[in-house]
N, C-alpha and C positions, 0 to 999 in steps of 0.2 A: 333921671331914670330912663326915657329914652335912648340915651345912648348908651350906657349900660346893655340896654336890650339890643340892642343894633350891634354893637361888639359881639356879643354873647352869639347872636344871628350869623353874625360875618363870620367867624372861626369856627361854626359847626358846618357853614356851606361849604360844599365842593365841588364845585361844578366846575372851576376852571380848571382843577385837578389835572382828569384827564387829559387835557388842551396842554397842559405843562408836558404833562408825559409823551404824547405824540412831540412836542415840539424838540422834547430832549433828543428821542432816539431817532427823529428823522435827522440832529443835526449829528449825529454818534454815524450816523452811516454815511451821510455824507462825507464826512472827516475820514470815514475808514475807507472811503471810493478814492477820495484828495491821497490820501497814503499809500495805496496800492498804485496807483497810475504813475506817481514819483518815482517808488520804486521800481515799479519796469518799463515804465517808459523810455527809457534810454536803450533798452534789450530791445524794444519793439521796433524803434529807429534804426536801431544797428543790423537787424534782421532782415527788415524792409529793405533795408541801401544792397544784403548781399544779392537778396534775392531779382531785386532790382539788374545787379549787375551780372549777376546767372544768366537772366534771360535777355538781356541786350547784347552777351557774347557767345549763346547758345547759336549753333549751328544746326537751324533745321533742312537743311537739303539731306543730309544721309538720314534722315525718316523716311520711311515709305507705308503709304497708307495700303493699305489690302484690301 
């Protein structure tokens, strides 16, 4: 009879419920942070290198400050 009651206990509790749910969609965002960075990652590298190279062949002597 005990355990009957204890079963009965255990399937009405929900305390760790929530603790599930946090644990789902903090991994849901991670994952969609993991997928986004894949995706343009490669754009950011390649942008980096022009920009990079912009400014190591940029000519600043014909600037003049005022």
């Amino acid at each position: 009879m005990k355990l009957f009651k204890f079963a009965k206990n255990f399937a009405r509790d929900e305390d760790g419920a929530v603790t599930v749910d946090w644990v789902v969609l903090t991994a849901a965002i991670v994952g969609l942070g993991i997928a986004v960075m894949s995706a343009v990652g490669g754009g950011v590298t390649d942008l980096g290198s022009k920009i990079k190279t912009d400014l190591a062949t940029m000519d600043t002597t014909t600037y003049e400050v005022k």
